[in-house]
TIPAZA-148134 format. One record per atom (N, C-alpha, C): residue in three letters; chain; x, y, z. Coordinates in steps of 0.2 Angstrom, whole numbers. Layout:
<pts>
{"ALA","A",{X,Y,Z}}
...
</pts>
This chain:
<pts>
{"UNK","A",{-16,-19,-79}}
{"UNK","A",{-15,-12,-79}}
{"UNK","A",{-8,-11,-82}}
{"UNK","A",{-5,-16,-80}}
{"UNK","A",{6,-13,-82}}
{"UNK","A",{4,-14,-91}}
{"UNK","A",{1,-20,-94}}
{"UNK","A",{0,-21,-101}}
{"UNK","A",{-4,-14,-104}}
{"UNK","A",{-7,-10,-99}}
{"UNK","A",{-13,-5,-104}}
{"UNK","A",{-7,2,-103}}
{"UNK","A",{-2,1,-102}}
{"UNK","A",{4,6,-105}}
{"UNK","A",{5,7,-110}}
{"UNK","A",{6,9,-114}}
{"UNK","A",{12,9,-120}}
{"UNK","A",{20,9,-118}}
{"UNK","A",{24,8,-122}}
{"UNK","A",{31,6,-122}}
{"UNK","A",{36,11,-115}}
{"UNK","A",{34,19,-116}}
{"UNK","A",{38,19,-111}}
{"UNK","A",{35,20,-105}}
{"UNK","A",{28,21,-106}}
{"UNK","A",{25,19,-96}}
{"UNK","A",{26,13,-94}}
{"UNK","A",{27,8,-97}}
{"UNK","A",{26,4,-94}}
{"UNK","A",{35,2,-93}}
{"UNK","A",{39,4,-96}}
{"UNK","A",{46,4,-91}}
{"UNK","A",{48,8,-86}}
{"UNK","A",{44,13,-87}}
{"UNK","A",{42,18,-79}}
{"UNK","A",{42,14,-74}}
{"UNK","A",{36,10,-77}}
{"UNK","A",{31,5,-70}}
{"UNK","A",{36,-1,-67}}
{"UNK","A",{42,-3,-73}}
{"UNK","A",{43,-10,-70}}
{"UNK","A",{50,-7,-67}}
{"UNK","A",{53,-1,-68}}
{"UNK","A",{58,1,-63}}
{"UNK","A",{57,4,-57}}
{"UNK","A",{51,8,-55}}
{"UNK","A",{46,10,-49}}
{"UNK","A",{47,3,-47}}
{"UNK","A",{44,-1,-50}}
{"UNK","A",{42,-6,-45}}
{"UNK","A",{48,-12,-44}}
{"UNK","A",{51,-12,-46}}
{"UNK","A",{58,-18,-47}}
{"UNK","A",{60,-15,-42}}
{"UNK","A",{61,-7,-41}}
{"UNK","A",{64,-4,-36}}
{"UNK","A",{64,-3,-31}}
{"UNK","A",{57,-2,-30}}
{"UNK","A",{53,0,-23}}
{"UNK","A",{50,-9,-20}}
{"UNK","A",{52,-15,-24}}
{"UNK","A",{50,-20,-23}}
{"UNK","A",{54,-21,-15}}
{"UNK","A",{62,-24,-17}}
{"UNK","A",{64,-23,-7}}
{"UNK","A",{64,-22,-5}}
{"UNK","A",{66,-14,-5}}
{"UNK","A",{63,-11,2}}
{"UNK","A",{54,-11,6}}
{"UNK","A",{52,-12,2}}
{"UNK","A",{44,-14,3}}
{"UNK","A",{44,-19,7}}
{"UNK","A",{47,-25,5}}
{"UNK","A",{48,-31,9}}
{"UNK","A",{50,-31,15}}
{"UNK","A",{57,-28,15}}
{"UNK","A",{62,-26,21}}
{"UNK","A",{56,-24,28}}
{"UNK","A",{53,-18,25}}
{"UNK","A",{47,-14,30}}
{"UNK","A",{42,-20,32}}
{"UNK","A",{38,-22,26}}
{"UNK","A",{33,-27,27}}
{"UNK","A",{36,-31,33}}
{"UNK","A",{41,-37,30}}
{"UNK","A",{41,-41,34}}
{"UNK","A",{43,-38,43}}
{"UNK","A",{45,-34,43}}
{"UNK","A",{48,-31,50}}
{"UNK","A",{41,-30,54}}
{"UNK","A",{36,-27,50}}
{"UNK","A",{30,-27,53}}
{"UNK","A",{27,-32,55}}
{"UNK","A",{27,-39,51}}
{"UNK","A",{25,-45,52}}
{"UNK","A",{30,-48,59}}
{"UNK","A",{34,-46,60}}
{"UNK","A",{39,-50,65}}
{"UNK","A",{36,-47,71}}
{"UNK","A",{37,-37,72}}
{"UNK","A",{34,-35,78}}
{"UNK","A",{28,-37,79}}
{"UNK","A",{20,-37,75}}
{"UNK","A",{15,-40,78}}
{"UNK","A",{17,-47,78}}
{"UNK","A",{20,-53,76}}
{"UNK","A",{20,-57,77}}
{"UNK","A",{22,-60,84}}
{"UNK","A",{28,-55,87}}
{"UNK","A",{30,-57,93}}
{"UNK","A",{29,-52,99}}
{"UNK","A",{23,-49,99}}
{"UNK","A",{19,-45,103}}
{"UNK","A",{23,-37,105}}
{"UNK","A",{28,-37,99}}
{"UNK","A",{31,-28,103}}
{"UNK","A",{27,-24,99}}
{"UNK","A",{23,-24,92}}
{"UNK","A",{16,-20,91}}
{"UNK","A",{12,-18,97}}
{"UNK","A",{10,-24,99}}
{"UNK","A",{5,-24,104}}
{"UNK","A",{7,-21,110}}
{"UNK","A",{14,-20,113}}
{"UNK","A",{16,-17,119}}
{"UNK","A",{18,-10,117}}
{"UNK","A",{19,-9,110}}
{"UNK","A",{19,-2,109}}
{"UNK","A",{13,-1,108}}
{"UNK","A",{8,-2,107}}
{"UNK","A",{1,-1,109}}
{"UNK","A",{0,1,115}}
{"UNK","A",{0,-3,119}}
{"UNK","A",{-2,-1,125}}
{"UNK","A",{3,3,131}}
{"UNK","A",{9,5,128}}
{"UNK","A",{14,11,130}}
{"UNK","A",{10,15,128}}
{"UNK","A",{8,18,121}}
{"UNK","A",{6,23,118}}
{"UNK","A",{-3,25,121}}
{"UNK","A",{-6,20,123}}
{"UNK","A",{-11,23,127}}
{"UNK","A",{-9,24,135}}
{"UNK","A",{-6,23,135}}
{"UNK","A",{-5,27,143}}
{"UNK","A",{-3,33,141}}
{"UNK","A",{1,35,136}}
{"UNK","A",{5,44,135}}
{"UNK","A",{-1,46,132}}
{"UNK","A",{-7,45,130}}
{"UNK","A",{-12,47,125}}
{"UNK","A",{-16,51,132}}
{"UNK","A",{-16,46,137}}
{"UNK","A",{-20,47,145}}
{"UNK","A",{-20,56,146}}
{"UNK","A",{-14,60,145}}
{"UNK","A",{-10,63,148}}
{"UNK","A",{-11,69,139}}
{"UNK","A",{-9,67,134}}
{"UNK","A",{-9,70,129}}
{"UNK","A",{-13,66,122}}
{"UNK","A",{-17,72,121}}
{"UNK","A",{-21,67,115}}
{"UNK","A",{-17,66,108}}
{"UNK","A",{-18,63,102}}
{"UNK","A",{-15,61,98}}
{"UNK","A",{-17,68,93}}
{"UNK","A",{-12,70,88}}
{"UNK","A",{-12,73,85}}
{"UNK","A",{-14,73,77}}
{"UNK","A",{-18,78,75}}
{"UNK","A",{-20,76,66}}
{"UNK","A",{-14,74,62}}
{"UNK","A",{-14,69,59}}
{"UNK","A",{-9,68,55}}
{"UNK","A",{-8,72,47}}
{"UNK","A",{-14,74,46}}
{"UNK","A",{-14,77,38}}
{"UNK","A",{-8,84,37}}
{"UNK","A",{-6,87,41}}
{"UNK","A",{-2,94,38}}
{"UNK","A",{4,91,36}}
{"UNK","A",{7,85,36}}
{"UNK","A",{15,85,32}}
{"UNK","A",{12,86,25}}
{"UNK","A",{19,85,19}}
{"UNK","A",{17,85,16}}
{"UNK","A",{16,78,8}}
{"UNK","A",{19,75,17}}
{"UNK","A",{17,67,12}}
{"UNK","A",{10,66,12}}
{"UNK","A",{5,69,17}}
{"UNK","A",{-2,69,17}}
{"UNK","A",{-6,75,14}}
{"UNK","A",{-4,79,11}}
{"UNK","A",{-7,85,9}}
{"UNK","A",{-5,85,1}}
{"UNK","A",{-2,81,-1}}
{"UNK","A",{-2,78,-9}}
{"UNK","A",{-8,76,-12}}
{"UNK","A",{-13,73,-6}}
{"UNK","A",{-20,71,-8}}
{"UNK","A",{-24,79,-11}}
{"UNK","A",{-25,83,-6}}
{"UNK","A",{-27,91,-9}}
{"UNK","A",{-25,91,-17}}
{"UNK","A",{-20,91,-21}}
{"UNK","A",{-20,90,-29}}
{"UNK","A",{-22,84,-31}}
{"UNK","A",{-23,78,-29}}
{"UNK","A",{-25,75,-33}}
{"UNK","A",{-34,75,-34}}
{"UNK","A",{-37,79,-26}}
{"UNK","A",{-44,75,-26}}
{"UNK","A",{-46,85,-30}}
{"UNK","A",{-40,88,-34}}
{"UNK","A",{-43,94,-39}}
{"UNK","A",{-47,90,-44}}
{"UNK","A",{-43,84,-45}}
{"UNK","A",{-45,82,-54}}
{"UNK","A",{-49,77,-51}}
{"UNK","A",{-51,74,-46}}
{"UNK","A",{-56,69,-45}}
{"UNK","A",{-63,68,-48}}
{"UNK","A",{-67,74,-51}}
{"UNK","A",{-70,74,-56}}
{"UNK","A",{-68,71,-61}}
{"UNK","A",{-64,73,-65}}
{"UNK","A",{-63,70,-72}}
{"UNK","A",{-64,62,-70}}
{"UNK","A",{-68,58,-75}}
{"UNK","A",{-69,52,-76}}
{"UNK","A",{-66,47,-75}}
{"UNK","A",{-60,49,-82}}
{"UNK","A",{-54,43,-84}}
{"UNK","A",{-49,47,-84}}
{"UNK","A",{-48,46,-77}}
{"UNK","A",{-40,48,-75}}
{"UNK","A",{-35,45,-80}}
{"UNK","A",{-26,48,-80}}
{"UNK","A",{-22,45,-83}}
{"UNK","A",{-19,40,-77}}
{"UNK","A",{-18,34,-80}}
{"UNK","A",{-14,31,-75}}
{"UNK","A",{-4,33,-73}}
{"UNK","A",{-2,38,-70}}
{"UNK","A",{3,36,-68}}
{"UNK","A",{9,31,-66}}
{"UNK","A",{13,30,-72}}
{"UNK","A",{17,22,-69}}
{"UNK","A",{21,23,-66}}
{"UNK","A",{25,28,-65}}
{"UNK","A",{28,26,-57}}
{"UNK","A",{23,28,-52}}
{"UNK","A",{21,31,-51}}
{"UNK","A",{16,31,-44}}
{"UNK","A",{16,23,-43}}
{"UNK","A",{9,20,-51}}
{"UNK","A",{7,13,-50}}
{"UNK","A",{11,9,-49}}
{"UNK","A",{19,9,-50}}
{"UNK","A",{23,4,-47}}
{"UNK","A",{27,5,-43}}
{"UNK","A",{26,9,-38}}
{"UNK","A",{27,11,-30}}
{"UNK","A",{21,7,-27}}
{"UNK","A",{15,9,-30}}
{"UNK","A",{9,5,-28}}
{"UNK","A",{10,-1,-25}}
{"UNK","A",{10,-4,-33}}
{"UNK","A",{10,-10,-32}}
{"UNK","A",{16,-15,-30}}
{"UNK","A",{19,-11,-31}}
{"UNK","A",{27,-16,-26}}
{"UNK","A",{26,-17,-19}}
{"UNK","A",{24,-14,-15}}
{"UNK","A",{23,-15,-7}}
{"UNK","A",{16,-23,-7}}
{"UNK","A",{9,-19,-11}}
{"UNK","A",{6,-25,-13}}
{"UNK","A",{8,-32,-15}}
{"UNK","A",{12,-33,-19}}
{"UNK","A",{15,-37,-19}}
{"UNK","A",{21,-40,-15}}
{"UNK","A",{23,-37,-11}}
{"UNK","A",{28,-41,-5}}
{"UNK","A",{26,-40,0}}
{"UNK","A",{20,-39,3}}
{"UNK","A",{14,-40,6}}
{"UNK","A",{13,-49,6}}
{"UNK","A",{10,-50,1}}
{"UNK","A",{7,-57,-4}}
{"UNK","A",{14,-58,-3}}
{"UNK","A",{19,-58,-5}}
{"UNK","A",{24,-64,-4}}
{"UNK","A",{25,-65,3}}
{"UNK","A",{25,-61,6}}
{"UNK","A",{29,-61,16}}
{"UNK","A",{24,-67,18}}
{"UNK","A",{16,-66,16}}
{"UNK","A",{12,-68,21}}
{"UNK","A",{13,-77,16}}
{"UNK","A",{12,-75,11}}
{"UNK","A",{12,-84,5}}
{"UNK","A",{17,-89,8}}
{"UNK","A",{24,-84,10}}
{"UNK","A",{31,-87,15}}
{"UNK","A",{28,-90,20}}
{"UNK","A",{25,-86,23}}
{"UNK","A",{25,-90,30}}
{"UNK","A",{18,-93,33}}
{"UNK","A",{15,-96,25}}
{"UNK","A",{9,-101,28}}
{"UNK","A",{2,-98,28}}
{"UNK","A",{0,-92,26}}
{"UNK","A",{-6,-89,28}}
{"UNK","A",{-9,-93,20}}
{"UNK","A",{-15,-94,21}}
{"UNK","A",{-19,-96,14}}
{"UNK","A",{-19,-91,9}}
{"UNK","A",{-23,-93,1}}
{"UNK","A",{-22,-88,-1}}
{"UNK","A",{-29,-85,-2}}
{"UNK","A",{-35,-86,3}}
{"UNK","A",{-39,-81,2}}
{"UNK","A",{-37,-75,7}}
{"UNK","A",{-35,-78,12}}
{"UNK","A",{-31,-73,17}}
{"UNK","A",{-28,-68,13}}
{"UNK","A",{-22,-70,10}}
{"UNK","A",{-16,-67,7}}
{"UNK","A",{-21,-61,1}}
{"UNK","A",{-25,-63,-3}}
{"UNK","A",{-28,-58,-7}}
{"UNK","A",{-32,-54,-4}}
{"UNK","A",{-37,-55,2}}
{"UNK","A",{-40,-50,3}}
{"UNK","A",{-37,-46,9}}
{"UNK","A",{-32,-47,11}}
{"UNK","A",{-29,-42,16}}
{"UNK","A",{-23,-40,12}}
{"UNK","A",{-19,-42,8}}
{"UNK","A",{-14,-39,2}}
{"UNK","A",{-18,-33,-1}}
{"UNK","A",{-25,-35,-6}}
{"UNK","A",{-27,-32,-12}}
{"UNK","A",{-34,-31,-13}}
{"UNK","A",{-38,-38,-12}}
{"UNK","A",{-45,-33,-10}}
{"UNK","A",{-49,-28,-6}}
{"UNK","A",{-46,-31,0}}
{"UNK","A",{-48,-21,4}}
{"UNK","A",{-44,-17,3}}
{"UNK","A",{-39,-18,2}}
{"UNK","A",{-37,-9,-3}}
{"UNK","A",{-42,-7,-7}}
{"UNK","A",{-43,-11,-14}}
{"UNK","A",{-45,-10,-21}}
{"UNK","A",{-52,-7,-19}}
{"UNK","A",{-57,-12,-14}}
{"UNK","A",{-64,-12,-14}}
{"UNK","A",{-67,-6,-9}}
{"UNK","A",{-62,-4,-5}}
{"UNK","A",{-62,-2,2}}
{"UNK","A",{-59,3,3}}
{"UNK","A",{-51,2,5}}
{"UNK","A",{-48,10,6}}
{"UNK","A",{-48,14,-1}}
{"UNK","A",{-47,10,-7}}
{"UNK","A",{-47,17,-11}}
{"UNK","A",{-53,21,-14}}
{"UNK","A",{-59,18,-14}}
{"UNK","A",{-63,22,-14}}
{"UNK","A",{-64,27,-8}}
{"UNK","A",{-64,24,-2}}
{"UNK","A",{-65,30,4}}
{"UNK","A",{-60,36,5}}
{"UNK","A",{-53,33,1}}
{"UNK","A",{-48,41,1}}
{"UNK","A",{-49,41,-7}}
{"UNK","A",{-51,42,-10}}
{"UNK","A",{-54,44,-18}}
{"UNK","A",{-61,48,-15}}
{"UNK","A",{-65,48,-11}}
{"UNK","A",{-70,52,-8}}
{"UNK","A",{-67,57,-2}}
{"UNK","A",{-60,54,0}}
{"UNK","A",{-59,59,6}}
{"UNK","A",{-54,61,5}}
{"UNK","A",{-49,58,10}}
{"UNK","A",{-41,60,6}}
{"UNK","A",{-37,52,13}}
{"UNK","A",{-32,54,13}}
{"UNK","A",{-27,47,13}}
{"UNK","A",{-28,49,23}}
{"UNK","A",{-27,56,24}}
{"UNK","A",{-26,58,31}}
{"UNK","A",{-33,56,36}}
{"UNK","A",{-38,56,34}}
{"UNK","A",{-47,58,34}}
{"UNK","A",{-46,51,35}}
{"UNK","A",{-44,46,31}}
{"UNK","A",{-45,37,31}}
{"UNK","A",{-43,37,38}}
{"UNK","A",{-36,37,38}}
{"UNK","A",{-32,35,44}}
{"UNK","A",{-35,38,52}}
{"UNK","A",{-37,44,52}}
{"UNK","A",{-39,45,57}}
{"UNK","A",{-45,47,60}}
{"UNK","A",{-49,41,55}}
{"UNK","A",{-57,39,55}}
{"UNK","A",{-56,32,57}}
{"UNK","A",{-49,30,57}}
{"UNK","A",{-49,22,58}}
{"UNK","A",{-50,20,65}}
{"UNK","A",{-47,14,67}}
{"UNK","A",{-46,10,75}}
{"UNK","A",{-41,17,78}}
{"UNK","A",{-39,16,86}}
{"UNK","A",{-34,18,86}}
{"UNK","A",{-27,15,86}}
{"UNK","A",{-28,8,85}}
{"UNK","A",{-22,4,83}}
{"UNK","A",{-22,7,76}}
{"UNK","A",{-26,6,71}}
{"UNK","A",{-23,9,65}}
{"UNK","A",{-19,16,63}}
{"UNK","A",{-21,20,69}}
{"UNK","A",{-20,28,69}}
{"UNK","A",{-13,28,70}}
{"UNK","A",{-13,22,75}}
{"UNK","A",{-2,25,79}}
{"UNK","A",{2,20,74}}
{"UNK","A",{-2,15,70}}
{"UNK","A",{1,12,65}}
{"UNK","A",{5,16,60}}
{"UNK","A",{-2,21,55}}
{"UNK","A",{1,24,54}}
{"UNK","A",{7,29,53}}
{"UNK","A",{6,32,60}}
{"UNK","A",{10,35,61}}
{"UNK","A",{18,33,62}}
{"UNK","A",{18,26,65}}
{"UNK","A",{24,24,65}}
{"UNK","A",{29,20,60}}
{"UNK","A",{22,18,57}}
{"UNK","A",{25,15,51}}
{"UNK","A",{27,19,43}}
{"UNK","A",{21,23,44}}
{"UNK","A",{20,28,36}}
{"UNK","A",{28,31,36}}
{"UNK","A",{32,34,42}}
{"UNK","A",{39,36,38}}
{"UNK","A",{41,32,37}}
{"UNK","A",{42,25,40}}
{"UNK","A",{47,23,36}}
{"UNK","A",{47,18,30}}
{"UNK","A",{41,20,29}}
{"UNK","A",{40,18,21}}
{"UNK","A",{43,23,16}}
{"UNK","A",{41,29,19}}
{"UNK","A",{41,35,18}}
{"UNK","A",{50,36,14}}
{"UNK","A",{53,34,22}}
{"UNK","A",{64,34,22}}
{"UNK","A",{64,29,19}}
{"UNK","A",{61,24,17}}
{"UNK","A",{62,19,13}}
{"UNK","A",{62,20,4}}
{"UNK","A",{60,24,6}}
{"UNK","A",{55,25,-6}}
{"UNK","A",{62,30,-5}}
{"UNK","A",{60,36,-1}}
{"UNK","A",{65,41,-4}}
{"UNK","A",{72,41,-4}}
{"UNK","A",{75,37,2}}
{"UNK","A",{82,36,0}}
{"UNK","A",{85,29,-4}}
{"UNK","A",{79,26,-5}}
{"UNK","A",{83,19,-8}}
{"UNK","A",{78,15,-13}}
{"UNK","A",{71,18,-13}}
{"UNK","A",{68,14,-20}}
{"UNK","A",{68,20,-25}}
{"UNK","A",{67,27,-25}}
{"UNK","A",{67,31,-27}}
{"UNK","A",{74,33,-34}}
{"UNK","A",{79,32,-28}}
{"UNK","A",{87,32,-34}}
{"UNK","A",{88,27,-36}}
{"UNK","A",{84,20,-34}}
{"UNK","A",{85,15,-36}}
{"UNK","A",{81,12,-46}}
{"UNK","A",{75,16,-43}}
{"UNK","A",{72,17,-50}}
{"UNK","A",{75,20,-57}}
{"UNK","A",{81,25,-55}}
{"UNK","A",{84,26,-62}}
{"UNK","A",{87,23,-66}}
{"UNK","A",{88,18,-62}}
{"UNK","A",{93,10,-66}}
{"UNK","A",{88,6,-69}}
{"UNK","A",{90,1,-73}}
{"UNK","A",{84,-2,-77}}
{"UNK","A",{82,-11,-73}}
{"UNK","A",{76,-11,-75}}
{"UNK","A",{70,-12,-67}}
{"UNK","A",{75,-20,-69}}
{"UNK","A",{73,-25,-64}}
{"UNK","A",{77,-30,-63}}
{"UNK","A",{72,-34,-66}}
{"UNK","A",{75,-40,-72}}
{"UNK","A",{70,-43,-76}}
{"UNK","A",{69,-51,-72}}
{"UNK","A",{72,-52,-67}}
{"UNK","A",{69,-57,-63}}
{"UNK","A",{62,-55,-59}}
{"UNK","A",{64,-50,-57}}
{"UNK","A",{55,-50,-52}}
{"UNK","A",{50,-47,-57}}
{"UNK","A",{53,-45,-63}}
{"UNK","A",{48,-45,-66}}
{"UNK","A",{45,-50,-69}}
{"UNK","A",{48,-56,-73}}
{"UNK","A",{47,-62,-71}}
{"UNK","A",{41,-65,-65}}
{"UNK","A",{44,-63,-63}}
{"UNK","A",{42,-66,-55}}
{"UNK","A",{35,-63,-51}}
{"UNK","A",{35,-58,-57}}
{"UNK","A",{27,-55,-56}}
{"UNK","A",{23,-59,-62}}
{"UNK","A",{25,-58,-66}}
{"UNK","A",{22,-58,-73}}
{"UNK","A",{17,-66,-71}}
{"UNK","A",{22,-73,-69}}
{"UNK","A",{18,-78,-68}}
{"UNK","A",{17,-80,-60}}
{"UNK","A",{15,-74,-57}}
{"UNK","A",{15,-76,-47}}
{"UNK","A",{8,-80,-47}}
{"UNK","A",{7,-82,-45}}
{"UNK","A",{3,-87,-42}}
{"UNK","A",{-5,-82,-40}}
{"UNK","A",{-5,-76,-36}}
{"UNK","A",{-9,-71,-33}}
{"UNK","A",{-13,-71,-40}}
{"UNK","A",{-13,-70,-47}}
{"UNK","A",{-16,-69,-51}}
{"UNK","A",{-21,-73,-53}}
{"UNK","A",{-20,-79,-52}}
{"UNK","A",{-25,-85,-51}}
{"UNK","A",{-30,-84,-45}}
{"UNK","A",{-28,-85,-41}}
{"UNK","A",{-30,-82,-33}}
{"UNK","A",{-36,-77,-35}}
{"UNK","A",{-34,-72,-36}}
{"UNK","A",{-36,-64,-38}}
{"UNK","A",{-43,-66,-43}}
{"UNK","A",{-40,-71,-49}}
{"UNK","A",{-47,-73,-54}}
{"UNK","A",{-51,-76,-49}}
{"UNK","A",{-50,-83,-48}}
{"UNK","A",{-55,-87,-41}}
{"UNK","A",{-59,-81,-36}}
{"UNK","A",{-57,-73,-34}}
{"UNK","A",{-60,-72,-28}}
{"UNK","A",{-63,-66,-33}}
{"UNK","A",{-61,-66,-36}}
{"UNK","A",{-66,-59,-41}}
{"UNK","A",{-73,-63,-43}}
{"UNK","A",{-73,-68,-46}}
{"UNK","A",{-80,-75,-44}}
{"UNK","A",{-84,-74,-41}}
{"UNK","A",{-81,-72,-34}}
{"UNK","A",{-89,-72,-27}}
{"UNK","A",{-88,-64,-27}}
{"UNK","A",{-85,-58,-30}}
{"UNK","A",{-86,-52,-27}}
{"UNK","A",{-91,-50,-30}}
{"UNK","A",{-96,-47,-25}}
{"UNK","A",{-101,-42,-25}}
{"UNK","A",{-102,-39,-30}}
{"UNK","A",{-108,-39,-33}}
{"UNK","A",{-109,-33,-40}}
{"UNK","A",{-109,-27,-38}}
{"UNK","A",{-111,-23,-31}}
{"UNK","A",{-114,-16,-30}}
{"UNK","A",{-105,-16,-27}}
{"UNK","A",{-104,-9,-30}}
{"UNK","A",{-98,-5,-28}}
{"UNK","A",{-101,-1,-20}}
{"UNK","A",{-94,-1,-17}}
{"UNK","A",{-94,3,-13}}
{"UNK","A",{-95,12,-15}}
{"UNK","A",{-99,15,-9}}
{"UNK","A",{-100,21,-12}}
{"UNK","A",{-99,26,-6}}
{"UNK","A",{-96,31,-6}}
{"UNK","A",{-96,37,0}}
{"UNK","A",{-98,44,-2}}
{"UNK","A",{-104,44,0}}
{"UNK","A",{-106,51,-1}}
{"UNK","A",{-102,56,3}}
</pts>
């Protein structure tokens, strides 16, 4: 996708994402720590005892989740334009995803279909059919208070510190560091067994 740029989107794409690359990690990994040492889980079940008493609330009216409303206007047209920084906002969390877990030993069919195939094959067609809030709170209830606690501070994360970070020019190490990562091999081997029939949501 970054090569089907021409010259200046794709400097767009490697500063969005050189940018939004730490902070992504920062978050990610913080997330691997709490569920790995059970305070995910205890704030899980703090959270259903208050839910006992008060139910959970729709999360779509802010306005990080009602940006889906414009984009599913032009959901008809075919062949969308790819935006490159949105796509390297994307992809930079995907990618420090796939590093955090590669770090600490998970395999890499692990690392690719929990990084990048169930996005690709799964959640984005069903919020390309719905929208980003409808996914979330059609999910588990672990996923719903997930997002809820996680989505801002990804959120505080892009806007105060990958965001200003993206108007400086993107760091040619981790671009590097993308160009020959290991996950692309990965990615080729697991597209081999993927199913022919797409996912569809009426």
């Amino acid at each position: 996708m970054r090569y089907g740029l021409d010259t200046e989107g794709r400097d767009i794409f490697d500063r969005a994402y050189t940018a939004t690359y730490g902070p992504a990690r920062e978050v990610v990994a913080e997330i691997y720590d709490e569920v790995a040492d059970g305070t995910e889980l205890r704030s899980v079940i703090l959270a259903e005892r208050r839910l006992g008493a008060r139910p959970m609330s729709r999360i779509g009216g802010s306005p990080m989740w009602t940006v889906g409303e414009r984009a599913h206007a032009r959901r008809a047209e075919r062949e969308l334009p790819v935006d490159p920084f949105t796509a390297g906002v994307f992809v930079a969390p995907m990618t420090a995803q796939v590093d955090e877990f590669a770090e600490r030993g998970h395999p890499w069919s692990e690392i690719v279909n929990e990084s990048v195939i169930e996005a690709v094959d799964s959640l984005l067609p069903y919020m390309h059919a719905r929208d980003v809030a409808y996914m979330v709170d059609n999910c588990s209830r672990t996923s719903r208070l997930g997002a809820r606690r996680w989505g801002p501070r990804f959120q505080a994360a892009y806007e105060q510190i990958a965001y200003p970070a993206a108007e400086h020019p993107a760091d040619t190490a981790l671009l590097t560091a993308f160009d020959s990562h290991p996950v692309h091999e990965a990615l080729a081997v697991a597209a081999k067994l993927r199913p022919s029939v797409d996912i569809a949501v009426a």
